[in-house]
PDB file with one MODEL, atoms N, CA, C and O in Angstrom:
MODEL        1
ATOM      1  N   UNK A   1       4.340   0.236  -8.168  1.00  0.00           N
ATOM      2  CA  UNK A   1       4.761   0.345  -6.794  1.00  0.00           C
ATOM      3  C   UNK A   1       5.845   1.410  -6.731  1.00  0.00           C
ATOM      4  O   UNK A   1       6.676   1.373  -7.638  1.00  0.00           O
ATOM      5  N   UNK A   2       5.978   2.438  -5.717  1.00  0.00           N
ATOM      6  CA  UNK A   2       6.488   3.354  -6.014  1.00  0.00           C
ATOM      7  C   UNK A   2       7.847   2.749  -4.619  1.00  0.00           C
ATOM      8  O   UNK A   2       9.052   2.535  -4.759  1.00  0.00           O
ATOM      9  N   UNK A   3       7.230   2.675  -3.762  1.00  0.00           N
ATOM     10  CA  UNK A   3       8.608   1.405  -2.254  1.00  0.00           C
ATOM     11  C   UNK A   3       8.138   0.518  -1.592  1.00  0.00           C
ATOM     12  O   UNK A   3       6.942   0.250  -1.709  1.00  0.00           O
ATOM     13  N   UNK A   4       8.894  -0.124  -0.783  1.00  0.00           N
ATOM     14  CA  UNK A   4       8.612  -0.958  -0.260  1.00  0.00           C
ATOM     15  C   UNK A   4       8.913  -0.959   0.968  1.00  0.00           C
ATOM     16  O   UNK A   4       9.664  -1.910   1.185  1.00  0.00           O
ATOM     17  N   UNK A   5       8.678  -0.297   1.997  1.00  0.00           N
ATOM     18  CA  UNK A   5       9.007  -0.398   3.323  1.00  0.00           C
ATOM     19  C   UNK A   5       9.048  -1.642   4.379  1.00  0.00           C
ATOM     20  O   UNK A   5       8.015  -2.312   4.395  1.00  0.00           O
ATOM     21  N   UNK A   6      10.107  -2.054   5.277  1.00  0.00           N
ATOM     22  CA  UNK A   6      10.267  -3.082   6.048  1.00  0.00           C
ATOM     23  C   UNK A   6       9.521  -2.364   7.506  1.00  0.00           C
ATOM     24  O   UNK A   6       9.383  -1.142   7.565  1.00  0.00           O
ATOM     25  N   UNK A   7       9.235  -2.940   8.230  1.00  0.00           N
ATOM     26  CA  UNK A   7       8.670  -2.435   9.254  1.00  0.00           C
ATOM     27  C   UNK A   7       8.849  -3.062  10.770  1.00  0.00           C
ATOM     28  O   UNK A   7       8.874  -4.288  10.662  1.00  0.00           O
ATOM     29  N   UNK A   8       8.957  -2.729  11.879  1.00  0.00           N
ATOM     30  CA  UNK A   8       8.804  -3.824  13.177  1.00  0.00           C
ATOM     31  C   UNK A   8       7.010  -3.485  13.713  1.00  0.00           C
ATOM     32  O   UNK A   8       6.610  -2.405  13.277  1.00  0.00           O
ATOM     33  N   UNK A   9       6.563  -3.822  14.080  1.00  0.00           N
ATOM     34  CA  UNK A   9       4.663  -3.440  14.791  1.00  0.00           C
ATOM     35  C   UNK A   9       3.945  -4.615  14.273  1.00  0.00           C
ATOM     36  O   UNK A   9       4.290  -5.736  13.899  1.00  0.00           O
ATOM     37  N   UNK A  10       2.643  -3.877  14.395  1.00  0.00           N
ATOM     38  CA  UNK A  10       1.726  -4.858  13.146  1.00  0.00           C
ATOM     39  C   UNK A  10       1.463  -5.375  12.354  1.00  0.00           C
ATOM     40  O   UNK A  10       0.845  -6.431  12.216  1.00  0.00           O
ATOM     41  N   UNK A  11       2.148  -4.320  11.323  1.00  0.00           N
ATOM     42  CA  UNK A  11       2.963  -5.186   9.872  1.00  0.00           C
ATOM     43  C   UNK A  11       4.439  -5.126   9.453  1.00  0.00           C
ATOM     44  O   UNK A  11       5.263  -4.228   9.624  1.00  0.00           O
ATOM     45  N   UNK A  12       4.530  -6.091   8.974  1.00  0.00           N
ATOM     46  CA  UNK A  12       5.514  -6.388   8.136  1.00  0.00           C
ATOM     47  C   UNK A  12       6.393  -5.487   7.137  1.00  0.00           C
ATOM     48  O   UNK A  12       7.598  -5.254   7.227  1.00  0.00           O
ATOM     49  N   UNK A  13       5.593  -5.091   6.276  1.00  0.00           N
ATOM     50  CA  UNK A  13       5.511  -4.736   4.928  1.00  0.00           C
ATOM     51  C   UNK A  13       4.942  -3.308   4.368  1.00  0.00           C
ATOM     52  O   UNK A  13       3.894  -3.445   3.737  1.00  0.00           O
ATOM     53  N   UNK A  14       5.319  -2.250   4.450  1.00  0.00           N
ATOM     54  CA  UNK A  14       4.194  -1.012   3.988  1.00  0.00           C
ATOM     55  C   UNK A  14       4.938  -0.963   2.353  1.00  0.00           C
ATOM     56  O   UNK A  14       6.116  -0.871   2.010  1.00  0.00           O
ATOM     57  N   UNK A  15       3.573  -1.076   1.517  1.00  0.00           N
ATOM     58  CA  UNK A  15       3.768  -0.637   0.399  1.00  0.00           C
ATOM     59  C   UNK A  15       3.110   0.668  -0.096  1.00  0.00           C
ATOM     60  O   UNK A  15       1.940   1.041  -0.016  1.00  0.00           O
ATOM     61  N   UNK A  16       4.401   1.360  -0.728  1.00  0.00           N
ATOM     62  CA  UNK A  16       3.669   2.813  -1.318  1.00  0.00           C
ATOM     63  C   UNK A  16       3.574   2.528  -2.688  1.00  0.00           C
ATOM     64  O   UNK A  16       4.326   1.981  -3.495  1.00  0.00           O
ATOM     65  N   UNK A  17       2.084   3.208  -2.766  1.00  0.00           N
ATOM     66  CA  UNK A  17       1.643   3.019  -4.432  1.00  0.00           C
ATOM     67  C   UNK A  17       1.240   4.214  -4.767  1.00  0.00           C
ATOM     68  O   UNK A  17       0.814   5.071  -3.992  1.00  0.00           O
ATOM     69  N   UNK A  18       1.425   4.341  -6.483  1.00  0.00           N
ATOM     70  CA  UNK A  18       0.855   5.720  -7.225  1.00  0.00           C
ATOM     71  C   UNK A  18      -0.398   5.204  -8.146  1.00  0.00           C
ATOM     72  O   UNK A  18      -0.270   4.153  -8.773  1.00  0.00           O
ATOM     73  N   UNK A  19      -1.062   5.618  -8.184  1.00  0.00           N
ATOM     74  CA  UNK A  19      -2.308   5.225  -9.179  1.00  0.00           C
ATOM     75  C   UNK A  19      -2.851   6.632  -9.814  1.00  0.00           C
ATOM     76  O   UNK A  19      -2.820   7.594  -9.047  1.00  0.00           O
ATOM     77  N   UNK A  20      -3.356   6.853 -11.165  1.00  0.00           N
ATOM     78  CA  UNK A  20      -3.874   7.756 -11.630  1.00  0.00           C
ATOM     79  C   UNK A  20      -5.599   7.817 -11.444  1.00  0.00           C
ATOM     80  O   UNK A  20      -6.308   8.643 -12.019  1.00  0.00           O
ATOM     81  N   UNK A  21      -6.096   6.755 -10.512  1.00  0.00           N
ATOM     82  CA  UNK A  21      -7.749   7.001  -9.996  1.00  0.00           C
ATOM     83  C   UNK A  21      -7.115   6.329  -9.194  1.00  0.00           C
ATOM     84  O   UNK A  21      -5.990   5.862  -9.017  1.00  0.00           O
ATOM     85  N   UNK A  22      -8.597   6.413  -8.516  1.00  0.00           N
ATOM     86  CA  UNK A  22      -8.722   5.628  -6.933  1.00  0.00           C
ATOM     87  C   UNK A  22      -9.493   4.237  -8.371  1.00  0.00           C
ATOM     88  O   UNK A  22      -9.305   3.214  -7.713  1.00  0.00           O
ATOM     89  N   UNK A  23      -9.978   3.858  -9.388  1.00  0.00           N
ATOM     90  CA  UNK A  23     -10.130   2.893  -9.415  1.00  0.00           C
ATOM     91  C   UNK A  23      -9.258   1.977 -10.209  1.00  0.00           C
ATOM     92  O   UNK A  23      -9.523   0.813 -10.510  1.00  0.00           O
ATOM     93  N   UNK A  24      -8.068   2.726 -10.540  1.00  0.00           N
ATOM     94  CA  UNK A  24      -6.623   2.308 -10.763  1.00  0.00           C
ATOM     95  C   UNK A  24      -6.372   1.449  -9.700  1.00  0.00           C
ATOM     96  O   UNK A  24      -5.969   0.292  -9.824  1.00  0.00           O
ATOM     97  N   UNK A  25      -6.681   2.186  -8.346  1.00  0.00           N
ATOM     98  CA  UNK A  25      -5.408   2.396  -7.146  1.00  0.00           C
ATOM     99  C   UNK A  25      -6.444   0.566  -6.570  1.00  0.00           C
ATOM    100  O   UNK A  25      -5.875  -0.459  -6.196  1.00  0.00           O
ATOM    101  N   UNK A  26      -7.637   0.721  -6.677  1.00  0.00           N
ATOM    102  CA  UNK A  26      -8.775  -0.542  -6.379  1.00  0.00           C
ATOM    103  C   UNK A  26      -8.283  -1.757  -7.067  1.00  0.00           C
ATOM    104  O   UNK A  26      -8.092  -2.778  -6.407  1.00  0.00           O
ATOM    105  N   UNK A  27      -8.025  -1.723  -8.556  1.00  0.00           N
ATOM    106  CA  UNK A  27      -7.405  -2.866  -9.466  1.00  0.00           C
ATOM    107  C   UNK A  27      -6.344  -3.260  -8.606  1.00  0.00           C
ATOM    108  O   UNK A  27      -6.387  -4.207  -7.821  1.00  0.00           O
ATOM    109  N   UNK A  28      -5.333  -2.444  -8.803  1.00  0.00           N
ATOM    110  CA  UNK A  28      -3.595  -2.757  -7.440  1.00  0.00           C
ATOM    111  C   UNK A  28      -3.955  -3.559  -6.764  1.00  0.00           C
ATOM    112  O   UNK A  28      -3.438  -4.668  -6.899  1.00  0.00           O
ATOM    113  N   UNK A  29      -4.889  -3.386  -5.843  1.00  0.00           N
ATOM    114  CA  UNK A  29      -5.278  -3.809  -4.069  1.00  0.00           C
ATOM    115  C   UNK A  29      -5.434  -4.956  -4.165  1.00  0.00           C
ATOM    116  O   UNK A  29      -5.177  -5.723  -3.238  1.00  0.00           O
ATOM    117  N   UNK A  30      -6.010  -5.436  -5.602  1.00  0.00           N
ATOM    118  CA  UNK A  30      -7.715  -6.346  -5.267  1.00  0.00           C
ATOM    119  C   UNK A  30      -6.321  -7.436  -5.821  1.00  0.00           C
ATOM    120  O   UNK A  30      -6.303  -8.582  -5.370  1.00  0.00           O
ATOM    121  N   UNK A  31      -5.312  -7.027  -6.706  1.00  0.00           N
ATOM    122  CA  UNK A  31      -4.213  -7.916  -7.307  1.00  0.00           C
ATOM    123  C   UNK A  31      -3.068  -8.217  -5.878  1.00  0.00           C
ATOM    124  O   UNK A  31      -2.379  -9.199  -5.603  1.00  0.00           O
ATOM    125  N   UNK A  32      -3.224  -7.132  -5.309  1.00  0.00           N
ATOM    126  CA  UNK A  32      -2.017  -7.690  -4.300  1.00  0.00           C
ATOM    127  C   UNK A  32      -2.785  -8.571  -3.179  1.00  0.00           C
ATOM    128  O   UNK A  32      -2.284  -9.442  -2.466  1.00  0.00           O
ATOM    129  N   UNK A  33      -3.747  -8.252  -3.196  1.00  0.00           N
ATOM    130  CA  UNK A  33      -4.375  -9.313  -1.699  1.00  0.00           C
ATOM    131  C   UNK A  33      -4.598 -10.534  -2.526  1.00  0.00           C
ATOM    132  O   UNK A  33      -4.662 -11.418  -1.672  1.00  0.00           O
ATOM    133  N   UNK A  34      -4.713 -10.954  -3.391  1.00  0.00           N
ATOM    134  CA  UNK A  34      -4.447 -12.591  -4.065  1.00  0.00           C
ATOM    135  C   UNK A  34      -3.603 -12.907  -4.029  1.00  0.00           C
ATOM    136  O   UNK A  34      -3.610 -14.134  -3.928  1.00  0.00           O
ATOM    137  N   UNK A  35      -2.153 -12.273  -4.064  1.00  0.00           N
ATOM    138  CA  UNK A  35      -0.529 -12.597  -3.626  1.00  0.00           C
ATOM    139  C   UNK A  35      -1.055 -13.884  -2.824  1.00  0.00           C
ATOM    140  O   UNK A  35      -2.148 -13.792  -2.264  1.00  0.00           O
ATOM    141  N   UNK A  36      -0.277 -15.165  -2.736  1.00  0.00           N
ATOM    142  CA  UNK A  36      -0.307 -16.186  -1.908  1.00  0.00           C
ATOM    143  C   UNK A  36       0.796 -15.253  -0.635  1.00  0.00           C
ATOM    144  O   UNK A  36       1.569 -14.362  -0.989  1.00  0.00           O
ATOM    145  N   UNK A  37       0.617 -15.744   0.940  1.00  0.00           N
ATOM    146  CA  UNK A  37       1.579 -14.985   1.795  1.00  0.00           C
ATOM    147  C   UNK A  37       0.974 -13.454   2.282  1.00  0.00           C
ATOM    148  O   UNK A  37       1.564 -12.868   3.190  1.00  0.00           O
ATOM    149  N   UNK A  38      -0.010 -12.946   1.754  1.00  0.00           N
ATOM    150  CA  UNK A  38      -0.658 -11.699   1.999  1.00  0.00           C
ATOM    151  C   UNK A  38      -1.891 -12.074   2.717  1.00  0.00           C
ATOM    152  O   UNK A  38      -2.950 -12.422   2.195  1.00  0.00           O
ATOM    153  N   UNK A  39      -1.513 -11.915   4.549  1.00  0.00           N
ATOM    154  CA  UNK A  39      -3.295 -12.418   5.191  1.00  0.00           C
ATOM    155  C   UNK A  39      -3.947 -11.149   5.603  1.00  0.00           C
ATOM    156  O   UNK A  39      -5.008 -11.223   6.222  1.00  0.00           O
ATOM    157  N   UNK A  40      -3.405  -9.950   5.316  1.00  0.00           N
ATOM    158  CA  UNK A  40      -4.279  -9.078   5.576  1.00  0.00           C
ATOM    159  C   UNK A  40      -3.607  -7.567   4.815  1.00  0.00           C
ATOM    160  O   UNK A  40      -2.445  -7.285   4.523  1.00  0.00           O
ATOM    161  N   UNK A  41      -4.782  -6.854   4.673  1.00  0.00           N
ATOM    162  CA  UNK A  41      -4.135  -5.046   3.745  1.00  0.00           C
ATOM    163  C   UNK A  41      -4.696  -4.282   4.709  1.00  0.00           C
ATOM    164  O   UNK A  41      -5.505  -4.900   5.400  1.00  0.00           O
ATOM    165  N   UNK A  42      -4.544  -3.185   4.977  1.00  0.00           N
ATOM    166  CA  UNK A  42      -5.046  -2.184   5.461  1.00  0.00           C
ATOM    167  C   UNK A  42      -4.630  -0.397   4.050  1.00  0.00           C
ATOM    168  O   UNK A  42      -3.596  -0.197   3.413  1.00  0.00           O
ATOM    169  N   UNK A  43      -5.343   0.082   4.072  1.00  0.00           N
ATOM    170  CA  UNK A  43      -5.390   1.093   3.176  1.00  0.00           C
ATOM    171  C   UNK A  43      -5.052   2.440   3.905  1.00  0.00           C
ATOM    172  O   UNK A  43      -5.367   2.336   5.090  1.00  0.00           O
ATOM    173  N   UNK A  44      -4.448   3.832   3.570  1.00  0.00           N
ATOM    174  CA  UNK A  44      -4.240   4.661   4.740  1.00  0.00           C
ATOM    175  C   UNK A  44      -3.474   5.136   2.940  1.00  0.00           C
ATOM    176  O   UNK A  44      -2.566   4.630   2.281  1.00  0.00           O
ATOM    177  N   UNK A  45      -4.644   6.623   2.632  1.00  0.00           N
ATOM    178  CA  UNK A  45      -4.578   7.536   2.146  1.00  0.00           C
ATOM    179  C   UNK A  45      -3.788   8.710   2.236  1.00  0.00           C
ATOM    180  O   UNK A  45      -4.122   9.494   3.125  1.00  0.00           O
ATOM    181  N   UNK A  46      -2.608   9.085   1.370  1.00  0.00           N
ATOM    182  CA  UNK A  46      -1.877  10.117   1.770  1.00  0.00           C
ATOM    183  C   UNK A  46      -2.470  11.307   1.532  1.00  0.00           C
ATOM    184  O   UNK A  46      -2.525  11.630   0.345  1.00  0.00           O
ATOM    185  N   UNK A  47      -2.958  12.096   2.377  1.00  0.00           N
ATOM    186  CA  UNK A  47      -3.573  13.873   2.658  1.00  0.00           C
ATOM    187  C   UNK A  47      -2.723  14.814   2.143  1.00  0.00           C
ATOM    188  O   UNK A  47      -3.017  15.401   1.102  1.00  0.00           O
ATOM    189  N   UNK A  48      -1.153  15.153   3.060  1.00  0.00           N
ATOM    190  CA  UNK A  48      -0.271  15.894   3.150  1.00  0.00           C
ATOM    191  C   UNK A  48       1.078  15.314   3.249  1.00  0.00           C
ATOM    192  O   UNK A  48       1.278  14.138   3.550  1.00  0.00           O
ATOM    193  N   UNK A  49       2.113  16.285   2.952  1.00  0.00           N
ATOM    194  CA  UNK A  49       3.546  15.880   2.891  1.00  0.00           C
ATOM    195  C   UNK A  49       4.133  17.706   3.946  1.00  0.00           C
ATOM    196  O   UNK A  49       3.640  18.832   3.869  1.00  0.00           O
ATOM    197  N   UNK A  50       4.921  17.360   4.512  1.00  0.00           N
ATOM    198  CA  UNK A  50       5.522  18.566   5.138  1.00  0.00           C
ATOM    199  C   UNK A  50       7.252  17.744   5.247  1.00  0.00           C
ATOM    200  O   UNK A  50       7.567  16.644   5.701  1.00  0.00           O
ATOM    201  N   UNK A  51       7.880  18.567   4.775  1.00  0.00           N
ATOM    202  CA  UNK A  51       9.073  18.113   4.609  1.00  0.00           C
ATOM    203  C   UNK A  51      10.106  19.160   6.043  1.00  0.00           C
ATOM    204  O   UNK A  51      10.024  20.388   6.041  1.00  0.00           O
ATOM    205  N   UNK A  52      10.709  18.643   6.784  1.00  0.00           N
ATOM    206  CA  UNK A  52      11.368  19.379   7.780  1.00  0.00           C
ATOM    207  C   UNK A  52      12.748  19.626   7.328  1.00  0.00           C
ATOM    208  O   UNK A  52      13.527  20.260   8.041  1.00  0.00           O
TER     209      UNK A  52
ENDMDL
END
């Protein structure tokens, strides 16, 4: 886990993760949605970074 963001909206919780595959990054997911307290994930792929 690279942070852990607090949030006010829809969720709670944004977690940023690093994985060396996407089937690294699949193992992570499939371990954090068994967490007891976790009723839903949504996934959202980072593209780009532009720093201001």
């Amino acid at each position: 886990m690279s942070a852990l963001h607090t949030t006010n909206g829809r969720w709670d919780i944004v977690a940023e993760l690093r994985a060396d595959s996407l089937e690294a990054f699949d193992r992570v997911l499939g371990r954090i949605r068994l967490l007891e307290g976790i009723a839903n994930t949504e996934t959202s792929l980072l593209l780009s970074t532009s720093k201001l």
